[in-house]
Backbone of each chain as ProteinMPNN parsed JSONL, in Angstrom:
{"seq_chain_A": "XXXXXXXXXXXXXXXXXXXXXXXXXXXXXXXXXXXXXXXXXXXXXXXXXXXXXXXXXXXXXXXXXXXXXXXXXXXXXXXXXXXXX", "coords_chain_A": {"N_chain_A": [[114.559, 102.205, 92.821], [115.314, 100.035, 90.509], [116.771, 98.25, 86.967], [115.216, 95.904, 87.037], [112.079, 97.295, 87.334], [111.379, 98.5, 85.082], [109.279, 100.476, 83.497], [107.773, 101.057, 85.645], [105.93, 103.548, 88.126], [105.938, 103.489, 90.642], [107.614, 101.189, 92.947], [106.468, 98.885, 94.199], [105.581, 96.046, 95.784], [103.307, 93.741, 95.356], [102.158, 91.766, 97.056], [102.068, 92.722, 99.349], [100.773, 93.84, 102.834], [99.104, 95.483, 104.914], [97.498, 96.503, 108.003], [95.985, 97.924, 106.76], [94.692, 96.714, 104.343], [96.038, 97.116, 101.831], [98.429, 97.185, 99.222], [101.676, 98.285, 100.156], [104.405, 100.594, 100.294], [107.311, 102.831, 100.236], [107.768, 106.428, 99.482], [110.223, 106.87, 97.916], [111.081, 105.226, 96.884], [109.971, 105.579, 94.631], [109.679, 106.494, 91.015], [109.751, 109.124, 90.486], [109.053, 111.498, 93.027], [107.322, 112.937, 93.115], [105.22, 112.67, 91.54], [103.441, 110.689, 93.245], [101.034, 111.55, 94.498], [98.09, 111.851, 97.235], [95.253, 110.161, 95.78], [96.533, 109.944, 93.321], [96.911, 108.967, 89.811], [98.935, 105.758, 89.013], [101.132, 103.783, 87.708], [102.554, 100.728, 89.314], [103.991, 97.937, 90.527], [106.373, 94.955, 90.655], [109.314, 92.97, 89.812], [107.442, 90.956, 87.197], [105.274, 92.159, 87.751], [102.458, 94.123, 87.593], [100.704, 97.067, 87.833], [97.962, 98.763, 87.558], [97.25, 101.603, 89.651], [95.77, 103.485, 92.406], [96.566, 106.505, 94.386], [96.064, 105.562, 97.595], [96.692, 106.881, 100.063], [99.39, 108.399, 102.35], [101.967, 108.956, 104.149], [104.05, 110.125, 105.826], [107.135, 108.865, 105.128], [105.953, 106.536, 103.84], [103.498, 105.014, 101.674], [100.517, 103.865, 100.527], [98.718, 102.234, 98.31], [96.18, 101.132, 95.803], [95.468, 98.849, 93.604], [93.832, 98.116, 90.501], [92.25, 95.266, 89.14], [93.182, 93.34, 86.668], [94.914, 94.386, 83.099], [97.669, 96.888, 82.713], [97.059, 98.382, 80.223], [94.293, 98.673, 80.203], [93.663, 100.966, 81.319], [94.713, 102.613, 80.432], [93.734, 105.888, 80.158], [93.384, 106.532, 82.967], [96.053, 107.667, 82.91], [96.585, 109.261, 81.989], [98.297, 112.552, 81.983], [100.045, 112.363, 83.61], [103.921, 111.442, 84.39], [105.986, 110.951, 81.838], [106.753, 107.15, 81.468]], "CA_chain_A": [[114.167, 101.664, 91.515], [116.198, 98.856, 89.707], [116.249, 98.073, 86.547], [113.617, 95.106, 86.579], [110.963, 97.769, 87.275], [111.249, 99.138, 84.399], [107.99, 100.419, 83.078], [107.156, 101.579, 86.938], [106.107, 104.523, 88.446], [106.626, 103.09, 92.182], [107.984, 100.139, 93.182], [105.587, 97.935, 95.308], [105.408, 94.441, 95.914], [101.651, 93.863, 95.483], [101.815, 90.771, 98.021], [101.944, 93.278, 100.72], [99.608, 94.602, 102.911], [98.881, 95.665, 106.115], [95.678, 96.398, 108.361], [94.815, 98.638, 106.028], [94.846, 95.769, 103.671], [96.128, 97.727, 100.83], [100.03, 97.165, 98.994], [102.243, 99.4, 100.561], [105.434, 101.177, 99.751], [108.332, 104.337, 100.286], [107.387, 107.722, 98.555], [111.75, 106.861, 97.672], [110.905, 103.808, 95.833], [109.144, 106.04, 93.201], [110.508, 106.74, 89.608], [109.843, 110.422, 90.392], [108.423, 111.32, 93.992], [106.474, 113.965, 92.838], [104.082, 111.872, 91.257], [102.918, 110.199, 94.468], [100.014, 112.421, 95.506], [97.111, 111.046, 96.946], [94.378, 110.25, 94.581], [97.228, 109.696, 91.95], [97.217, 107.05, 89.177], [100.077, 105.401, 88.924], [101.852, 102.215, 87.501], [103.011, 100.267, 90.528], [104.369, 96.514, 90.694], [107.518, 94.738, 90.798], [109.322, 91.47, 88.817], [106.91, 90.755, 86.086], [104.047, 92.289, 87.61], [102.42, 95.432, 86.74], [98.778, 97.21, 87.871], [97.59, 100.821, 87.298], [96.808, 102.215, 90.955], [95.671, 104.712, 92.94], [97.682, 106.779, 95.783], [95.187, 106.011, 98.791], [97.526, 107.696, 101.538], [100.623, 108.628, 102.529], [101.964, 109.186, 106.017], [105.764, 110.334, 106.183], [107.474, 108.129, 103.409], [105.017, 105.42, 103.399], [102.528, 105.044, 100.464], [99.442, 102.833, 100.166], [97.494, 102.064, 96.916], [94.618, 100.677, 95.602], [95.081, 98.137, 92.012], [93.228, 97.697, 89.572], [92.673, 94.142, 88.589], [93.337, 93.78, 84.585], [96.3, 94.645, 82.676], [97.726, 98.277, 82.515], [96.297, 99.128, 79.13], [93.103, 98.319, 80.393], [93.317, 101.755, 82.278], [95.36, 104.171, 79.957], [92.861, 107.033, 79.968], [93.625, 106.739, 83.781], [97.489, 107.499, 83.614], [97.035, 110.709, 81.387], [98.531, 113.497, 82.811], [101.778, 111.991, 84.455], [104.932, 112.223, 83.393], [105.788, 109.794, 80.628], [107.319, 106.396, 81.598]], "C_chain_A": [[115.378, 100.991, 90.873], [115.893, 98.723, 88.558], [115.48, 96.797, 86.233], [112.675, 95.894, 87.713], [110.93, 99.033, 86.686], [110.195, 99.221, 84.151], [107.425, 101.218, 84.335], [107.24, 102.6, 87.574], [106.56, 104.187, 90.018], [106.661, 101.821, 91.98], [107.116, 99.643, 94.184], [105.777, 96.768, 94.928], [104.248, 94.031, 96.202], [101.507, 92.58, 96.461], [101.713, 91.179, 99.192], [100.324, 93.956, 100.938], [99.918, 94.181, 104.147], [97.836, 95.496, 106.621], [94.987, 97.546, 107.753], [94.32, 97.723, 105.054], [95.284, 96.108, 102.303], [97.433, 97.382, 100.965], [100.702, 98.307, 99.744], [103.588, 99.875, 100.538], [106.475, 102.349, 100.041], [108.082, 105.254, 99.217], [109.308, 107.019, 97.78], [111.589, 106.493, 96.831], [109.742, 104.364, 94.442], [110.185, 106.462, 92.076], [110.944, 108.536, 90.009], [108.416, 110.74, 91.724], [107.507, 112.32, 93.876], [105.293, 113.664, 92.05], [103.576, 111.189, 91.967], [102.266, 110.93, 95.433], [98.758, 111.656, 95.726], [95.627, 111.508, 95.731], [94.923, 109.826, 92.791], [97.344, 108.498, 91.37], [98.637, 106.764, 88.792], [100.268, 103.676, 88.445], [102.746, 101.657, 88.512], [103.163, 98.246, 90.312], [106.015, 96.639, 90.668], [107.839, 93.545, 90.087], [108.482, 91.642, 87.435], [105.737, 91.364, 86.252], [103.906, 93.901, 87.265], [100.865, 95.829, 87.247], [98.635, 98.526, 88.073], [96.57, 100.795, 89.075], [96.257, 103.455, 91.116], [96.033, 104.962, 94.166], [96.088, 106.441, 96.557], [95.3, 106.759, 100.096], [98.872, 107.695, 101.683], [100.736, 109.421, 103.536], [103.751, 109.078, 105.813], [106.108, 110.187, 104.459], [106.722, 106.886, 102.966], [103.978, 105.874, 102.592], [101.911, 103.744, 100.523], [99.015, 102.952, 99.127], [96.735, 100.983, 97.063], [94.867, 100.03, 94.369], [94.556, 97.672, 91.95], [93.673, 96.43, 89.481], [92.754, 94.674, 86.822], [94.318, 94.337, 84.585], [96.068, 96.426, 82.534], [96.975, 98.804, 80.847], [94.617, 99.171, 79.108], [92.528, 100.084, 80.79], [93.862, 102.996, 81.816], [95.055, 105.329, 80.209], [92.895, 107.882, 81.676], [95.005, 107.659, 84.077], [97.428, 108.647, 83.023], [97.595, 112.064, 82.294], [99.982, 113.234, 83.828], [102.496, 111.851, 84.12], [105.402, 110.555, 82.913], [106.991, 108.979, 81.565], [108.879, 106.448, 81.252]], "O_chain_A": [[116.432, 101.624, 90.804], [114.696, 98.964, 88.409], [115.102, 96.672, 85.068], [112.47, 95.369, 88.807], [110.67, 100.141, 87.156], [109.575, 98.188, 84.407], [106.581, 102.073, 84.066], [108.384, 102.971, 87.836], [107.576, 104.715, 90.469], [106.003, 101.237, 91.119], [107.196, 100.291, 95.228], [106.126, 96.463, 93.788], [104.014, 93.903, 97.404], [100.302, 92.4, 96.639], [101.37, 90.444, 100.118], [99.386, 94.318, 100.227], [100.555, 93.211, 104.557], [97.048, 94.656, 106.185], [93.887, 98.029, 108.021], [93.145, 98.018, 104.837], [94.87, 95.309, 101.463], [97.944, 97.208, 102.072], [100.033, 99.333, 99.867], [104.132, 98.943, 101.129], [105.636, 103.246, 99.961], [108.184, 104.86, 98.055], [109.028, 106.659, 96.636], [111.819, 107.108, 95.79], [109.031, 103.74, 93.654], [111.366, 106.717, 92.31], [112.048, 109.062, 89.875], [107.239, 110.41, 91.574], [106.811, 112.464, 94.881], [104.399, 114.506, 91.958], [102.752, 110.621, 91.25], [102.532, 111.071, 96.626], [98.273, 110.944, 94.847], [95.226, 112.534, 95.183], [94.343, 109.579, 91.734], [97.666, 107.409, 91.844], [99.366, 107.612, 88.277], [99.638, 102.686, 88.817], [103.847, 102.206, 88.554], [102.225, 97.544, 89.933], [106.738, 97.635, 90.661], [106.876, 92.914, 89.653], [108.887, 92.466, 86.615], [104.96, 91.356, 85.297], [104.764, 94.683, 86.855], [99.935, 95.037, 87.092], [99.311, 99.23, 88.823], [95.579, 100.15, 89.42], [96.215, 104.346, 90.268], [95.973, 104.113, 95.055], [95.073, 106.999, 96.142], [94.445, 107.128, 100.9], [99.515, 106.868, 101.036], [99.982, 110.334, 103.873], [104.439, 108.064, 105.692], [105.801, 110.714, 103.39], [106.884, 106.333, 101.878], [103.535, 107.014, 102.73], [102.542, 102.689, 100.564], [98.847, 104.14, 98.85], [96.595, 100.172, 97.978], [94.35, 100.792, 93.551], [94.26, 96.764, 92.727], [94.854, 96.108, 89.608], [92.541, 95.681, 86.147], [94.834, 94.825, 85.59], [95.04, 97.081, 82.36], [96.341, 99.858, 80.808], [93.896, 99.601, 78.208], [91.365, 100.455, 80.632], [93.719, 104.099, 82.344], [95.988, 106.063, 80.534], [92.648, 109.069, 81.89], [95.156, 108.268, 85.136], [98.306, 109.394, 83.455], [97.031, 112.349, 83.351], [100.636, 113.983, 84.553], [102.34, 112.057, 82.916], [105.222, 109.456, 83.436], [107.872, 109.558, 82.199], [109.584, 105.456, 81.432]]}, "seq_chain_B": "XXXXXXXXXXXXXXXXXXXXXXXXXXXXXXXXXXXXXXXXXXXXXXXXXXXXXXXXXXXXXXXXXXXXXXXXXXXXXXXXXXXXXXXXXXXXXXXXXXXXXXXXXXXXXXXXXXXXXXXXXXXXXXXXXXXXX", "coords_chain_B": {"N_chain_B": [[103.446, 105.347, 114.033], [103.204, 102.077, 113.872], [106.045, 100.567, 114.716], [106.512, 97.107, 114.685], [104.877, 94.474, 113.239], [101.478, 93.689, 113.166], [100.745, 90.849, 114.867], [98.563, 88.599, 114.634], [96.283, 86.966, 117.063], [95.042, 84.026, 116.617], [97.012, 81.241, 115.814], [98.469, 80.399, 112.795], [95.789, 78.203, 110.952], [95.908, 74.262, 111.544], [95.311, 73.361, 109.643], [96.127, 74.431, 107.59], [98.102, 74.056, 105.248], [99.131, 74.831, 103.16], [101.168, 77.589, 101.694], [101.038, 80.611, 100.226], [102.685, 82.495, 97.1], [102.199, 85.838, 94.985], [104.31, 85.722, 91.701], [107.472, 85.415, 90.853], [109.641, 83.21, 92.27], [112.867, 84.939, 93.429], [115.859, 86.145, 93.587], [116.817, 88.779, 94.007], [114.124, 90.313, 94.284], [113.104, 88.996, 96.247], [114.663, 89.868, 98.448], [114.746, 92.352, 98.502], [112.236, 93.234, 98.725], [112.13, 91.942, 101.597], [114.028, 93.756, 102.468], [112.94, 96.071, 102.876], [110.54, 95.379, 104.299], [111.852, 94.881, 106.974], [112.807, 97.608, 107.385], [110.863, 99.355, 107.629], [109.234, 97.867, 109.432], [111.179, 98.191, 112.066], [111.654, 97.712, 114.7], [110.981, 94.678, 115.365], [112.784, 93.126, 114.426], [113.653, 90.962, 112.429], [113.287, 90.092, 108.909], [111.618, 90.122, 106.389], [109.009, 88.594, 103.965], [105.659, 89.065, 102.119], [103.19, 86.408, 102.383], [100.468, 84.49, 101.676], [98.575, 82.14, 103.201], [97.027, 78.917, 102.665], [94.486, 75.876, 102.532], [93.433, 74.278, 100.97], [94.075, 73.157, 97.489], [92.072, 74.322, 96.399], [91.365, 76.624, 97.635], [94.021, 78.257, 97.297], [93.298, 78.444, 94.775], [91.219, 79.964, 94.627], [92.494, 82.458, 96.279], [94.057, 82.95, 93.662], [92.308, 84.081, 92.007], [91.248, 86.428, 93.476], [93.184, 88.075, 95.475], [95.647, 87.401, 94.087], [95.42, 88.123, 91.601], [96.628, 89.931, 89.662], [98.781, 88.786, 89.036], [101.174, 87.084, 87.415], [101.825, 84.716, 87.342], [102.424, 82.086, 90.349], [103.352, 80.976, 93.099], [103.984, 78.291, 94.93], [104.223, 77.053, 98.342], [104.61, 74.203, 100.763], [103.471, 74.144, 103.846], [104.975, 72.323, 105.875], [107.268, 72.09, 104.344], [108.495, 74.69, 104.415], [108.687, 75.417, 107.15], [110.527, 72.951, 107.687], [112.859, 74.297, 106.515], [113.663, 76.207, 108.149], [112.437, 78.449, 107.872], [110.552, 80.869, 109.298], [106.729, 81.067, 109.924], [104.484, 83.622, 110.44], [101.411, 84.449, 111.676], [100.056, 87.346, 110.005], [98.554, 90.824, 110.202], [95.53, 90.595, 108.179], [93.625, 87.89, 107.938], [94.107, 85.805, 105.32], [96.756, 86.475, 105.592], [100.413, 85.878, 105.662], [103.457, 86.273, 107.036], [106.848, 85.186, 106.096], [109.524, 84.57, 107.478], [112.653, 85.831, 109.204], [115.769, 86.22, 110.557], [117.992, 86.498, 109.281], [118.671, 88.051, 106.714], [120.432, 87.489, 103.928], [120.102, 84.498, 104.645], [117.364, 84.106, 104.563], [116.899, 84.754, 101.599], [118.291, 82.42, 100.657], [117.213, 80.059, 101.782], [114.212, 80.146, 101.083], [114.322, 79.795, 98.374], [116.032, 77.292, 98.457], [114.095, 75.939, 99.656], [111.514, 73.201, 98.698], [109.17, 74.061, 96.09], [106.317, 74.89, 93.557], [105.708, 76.194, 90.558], [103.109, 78.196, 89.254], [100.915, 78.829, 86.75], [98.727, 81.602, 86.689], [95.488, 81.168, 86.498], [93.324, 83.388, 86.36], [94.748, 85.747, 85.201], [94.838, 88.385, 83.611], [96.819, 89.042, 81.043], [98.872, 91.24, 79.725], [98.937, 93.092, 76.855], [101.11, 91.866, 74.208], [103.099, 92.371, 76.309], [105.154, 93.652, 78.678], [104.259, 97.283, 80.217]], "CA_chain_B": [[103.546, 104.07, 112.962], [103.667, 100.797, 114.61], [107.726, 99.634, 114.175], [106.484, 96.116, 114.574], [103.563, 94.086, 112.505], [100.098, 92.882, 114.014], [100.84, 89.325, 114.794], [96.937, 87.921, 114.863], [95.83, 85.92, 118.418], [95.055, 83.037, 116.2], [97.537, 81.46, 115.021], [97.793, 79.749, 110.966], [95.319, 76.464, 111.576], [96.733, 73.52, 111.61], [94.678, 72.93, 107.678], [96.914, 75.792, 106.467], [98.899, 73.731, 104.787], [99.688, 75.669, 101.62], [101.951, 78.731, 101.599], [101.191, 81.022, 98.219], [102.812, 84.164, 97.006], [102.33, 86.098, 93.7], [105.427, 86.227, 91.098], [108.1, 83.944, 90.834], [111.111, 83.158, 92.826], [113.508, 85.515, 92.284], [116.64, 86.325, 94.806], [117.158, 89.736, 94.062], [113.293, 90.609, 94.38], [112.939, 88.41, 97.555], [115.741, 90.686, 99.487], [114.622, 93.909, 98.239], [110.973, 93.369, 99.89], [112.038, 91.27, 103.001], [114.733, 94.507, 103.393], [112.113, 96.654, 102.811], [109.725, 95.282, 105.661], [112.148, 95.01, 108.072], [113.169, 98.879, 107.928], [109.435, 99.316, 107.829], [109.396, 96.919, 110.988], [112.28, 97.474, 112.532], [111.849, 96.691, 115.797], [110.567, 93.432, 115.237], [113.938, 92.365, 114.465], [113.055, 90.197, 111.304], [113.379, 90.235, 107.609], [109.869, 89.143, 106.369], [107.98, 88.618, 103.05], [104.357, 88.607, 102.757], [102.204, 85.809, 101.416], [98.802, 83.84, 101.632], [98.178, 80.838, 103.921], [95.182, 78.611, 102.113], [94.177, 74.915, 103.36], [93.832, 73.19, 99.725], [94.558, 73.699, 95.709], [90.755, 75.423, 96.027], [91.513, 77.715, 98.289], [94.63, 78.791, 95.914], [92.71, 78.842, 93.057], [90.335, 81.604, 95.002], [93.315, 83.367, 95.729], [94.398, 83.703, 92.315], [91.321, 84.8, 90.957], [90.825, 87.416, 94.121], [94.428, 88.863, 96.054], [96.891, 87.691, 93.256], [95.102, 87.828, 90.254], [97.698, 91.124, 89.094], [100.396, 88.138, 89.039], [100.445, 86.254, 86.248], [102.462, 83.336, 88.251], [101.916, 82.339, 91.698], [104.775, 80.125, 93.943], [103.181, 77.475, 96.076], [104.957, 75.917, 99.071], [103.882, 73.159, 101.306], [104.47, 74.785, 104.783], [105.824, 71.731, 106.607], [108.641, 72.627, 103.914], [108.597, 76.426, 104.911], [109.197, 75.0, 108.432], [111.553, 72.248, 107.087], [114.066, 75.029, 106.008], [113.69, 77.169, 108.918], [111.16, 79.589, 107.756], [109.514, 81.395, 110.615], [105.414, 81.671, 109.122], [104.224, 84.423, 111.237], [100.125, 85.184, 111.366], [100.342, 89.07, 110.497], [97.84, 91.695, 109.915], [94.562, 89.957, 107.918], [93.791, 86.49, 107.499], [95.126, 84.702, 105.382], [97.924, 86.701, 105.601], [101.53, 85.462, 106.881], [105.238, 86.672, 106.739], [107.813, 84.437, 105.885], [110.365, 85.722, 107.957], [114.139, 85.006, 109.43], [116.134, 87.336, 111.367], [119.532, 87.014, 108.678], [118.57, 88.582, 105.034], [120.816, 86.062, 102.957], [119.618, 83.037, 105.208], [116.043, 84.027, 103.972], [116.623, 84.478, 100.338], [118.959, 81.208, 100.484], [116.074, 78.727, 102.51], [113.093, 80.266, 100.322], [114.871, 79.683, 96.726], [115.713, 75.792, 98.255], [112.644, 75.292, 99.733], [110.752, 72.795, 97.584], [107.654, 74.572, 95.916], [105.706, 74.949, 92.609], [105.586, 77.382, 89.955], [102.115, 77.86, 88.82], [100.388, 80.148, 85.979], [97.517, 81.94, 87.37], [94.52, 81.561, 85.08], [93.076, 84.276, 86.45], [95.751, 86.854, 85.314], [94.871, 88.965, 81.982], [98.238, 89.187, 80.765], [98.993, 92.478, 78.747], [99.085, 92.793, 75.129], [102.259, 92.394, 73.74], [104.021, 91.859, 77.177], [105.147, 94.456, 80.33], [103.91, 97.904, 79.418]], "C_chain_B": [[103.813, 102.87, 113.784], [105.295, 100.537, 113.974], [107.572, 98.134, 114.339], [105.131, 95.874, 113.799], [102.731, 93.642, 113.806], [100.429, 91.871, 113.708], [98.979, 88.806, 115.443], [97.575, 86.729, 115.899], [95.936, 84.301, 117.815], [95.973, 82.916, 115.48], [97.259, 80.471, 113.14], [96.95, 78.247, 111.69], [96.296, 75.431, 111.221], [96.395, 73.045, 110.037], [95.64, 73.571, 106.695], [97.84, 75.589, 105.911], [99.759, 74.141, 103.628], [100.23, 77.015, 101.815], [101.54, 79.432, 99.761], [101.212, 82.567, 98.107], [103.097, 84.272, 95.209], [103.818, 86.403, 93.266], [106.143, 85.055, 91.081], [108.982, 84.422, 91.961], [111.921, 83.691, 92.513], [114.516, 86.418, 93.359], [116.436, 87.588, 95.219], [115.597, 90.834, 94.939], [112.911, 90.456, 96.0], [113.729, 89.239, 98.849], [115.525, 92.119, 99.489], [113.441, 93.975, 98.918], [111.334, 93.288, 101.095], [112.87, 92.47, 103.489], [113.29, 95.756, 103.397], [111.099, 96.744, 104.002], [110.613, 95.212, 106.6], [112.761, 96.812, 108.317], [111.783, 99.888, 107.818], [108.451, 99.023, 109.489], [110.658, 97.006, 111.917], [112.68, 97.07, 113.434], [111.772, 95.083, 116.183], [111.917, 92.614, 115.183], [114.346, 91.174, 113.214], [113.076, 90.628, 109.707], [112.229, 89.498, 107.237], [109.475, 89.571, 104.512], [106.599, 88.489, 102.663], [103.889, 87.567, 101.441], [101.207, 84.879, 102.012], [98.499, 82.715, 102.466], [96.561, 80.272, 102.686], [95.952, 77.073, 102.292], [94.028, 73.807, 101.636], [93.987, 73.865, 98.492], [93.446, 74.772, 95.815], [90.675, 76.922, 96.386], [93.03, 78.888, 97.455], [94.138, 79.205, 95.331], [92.642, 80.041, 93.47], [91.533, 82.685, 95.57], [93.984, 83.955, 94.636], [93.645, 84.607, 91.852], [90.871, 86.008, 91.76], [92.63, 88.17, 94.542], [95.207, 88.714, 95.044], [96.11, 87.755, 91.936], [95.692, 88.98, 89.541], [98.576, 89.854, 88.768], [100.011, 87.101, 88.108], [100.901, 84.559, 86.391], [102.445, 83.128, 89.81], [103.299, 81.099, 92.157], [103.418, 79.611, 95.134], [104.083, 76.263, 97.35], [104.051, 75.33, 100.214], [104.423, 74.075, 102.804], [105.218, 74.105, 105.708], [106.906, 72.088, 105.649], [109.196, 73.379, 103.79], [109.727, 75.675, 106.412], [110.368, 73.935, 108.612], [113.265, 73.447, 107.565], [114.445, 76.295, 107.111], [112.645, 78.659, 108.658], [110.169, 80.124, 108.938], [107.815, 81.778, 109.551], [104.595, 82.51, 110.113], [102.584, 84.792, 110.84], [100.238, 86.495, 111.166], [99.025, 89.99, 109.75], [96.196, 90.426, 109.552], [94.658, 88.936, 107.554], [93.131, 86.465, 106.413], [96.389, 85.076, 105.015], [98.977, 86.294, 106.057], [102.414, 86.235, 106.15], [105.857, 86.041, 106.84], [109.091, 85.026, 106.166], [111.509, 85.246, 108.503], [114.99, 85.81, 109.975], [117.427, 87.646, 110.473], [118.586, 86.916, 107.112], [119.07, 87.289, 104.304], [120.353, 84.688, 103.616], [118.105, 83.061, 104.533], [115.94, 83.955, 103.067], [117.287, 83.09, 100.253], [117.995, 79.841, 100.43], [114.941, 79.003, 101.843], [113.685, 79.715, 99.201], [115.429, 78.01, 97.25], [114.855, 75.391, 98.702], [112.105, 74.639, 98.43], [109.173, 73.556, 97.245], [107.266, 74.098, 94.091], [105.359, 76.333, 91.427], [103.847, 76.911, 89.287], [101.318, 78.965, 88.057], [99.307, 80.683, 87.003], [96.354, 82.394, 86.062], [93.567, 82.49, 85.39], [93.416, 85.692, 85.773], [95.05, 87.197, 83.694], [95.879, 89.545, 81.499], [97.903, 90.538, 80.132], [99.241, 92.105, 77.151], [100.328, 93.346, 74.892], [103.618, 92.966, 74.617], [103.915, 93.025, 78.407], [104.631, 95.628, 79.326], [105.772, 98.747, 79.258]], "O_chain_B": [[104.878, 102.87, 114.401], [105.507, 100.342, 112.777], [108.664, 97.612, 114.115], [104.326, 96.796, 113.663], [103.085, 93.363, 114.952], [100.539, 91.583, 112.516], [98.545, 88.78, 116.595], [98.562, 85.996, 115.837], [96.678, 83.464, 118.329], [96.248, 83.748, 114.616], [96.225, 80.098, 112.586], [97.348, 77.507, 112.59], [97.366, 75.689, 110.67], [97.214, 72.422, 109.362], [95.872, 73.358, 105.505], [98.669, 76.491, 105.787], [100.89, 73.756, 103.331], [99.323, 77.718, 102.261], [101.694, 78.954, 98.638], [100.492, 83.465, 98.545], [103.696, 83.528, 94.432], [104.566, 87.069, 93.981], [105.682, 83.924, 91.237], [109.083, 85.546, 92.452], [112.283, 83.436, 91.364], [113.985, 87.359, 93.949], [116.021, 87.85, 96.347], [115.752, 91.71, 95.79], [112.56, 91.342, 96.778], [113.36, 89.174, 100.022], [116.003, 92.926, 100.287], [113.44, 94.805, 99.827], [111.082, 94.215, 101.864], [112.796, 92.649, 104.705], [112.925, 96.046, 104.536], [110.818, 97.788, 104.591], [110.019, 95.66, 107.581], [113.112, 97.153, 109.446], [111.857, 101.11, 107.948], [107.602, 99.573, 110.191], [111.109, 95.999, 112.462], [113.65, 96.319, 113.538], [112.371, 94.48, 117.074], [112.081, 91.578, 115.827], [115.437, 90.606, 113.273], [112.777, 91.807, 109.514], [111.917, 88.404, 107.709], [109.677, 90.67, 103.996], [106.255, 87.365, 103.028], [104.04, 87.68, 100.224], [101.464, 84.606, 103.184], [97.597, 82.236, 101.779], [95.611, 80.879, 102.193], [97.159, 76.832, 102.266], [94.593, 72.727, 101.463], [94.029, 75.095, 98.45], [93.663, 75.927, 95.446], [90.22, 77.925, 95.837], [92.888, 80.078, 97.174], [94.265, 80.405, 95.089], [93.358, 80.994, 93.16], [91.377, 83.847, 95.194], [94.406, 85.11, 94.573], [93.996, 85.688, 91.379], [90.154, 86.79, 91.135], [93.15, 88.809, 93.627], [95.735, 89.78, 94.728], [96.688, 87.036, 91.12], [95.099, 89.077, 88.467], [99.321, 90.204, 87.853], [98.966, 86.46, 88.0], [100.487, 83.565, 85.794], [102.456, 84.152, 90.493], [104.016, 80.545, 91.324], [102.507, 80.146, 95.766], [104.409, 75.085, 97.206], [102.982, 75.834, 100.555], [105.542, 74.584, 102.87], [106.031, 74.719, 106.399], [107.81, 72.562, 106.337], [110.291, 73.341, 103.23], [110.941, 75.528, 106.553], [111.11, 74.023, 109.59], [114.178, 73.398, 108.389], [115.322, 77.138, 106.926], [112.363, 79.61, 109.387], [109.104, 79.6, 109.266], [107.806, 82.604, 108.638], [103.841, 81.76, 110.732], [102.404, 85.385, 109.776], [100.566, 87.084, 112.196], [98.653, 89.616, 108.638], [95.815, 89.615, 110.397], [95.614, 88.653, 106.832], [91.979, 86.87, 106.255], [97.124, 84.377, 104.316], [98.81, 86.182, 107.272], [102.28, 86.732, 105.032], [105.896, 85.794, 108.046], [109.698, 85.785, 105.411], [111.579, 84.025, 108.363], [114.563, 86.783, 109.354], [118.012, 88.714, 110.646], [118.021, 85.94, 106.618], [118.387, 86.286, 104.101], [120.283, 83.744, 102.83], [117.703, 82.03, 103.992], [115.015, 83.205, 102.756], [116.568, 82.404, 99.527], [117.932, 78.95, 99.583], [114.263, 77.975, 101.853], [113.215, 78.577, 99.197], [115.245, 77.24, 96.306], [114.529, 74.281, 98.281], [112.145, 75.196, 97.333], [108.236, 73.572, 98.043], [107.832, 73.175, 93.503], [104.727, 77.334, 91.765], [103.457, 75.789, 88.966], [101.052, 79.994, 88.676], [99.126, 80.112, 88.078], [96.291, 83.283, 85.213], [92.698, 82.481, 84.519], [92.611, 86.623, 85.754], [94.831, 86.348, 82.83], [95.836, 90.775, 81.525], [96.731, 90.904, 80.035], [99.621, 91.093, 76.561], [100.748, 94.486, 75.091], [104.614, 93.577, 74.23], [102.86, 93.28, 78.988], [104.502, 95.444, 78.116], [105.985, 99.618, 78.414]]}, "name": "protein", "num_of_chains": 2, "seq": "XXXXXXXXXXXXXXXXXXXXXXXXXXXXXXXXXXXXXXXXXXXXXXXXXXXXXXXXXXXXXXXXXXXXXXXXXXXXXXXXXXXXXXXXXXXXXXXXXXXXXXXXXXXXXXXXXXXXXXXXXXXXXXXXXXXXXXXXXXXXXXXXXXXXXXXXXXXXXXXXXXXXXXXXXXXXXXXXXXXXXXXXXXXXXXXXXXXXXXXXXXXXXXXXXXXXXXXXXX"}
């Protein structure tokens, strides 16, 4: 984590994707790796971007998600429960 | 874990003239992914970034408004000027996926950032209120 991704719970680069076709990422590259369970919502982008996720898997240190289109406040009610930005 | 990517049979058509990845240009960003996939990949041997193959502006658009529409700016290069600069465009995983890829780190952020391209809003994007959160 750097700071331009501030605001972020993991660091992804939402232009990725594999054959799962989902962004994908390092449990490392999280603010706090203990918030990267699957099923978990999370704030995930990189640069300017920004999109409330969900963990879909994780295999070692790799992490896949799932974003939401629409802006993060779109999804607040989602992020309750994780540890504050 | 595969240590290399799925390079797809077919490769980009020859229509696939447009290169397009969400965000802007941005050195630091560009080196932190491309290191990212290659210790992801690392047999492959390659420093890679991923972004979009599409055949005209239309086909853009419909990527904005479907894969990048999180990005509230999109980067559009021509790919004879990918290939110009040395840019390897690699078919990988789902189409219209590619990797923009190069085997030396600083040679890749260097030849992407002079590559000629386009900065372009994405009117798709629903910005946030009142900026990042």
């Amino acid at each position: 984590m750097t700071d331009i991704d501030e605001g972020v719970d993991l660091r992804v680069d939402l232009n990725t994707e594999d054959d799962t076709g989902l962004p994908w990422s390092f449990v490392r590259d999280a603010r706090d790796p203990a918030l990267v369970r699957e099923g978990a919502w999370l704030v995930v982008g990189s640069g300017r971007t920004r999109a409330v996720a969900q963990v879909a898997q994780i295999e070692g240190d790799l992490v896949w998600v799932r974003p939401l289109p629409g802006p993060v406040s779109q999804y607040r009610h989602l992020l309750a429960g994780r540890g504050a930005a | 874990m595969e240590s290399v990517p799925r390079v797809r049979l077919t490769p980009v058509p020859d229509d696939g003239i447009l290169v397009v990845r969400g965000d802007e240009l941005d050195a630091a960003l560009i080196a932190e992914d491309a290191a990212r996939f290659h210790e992801r990949f690392r047999d492959w041997g390659r420093y890679g970034i991923s972004a979009f193959y599409a055949s005209s502006d239309e086909e853009v658009d419909a990527l904005c408004g479907s894969r990048l529409v999180r990005f509230a700016d999109v980067v559009v290069f021509r790919r004879a000027d990918l290939e110009q600069v040395g840019i390897e465009i690699v078919p990988t995983f789902r189409t219209p996926h590619v990797t923009l890829c190069h085997a030396d780190l600083p040679e890749l952020v260097r030849r992407l950032l002079n590559c000629e391209h386009t900065q372009r809003p994405n009117p798709y994007n629903v910005p946030e209120e009142g900026g990042l959160p």
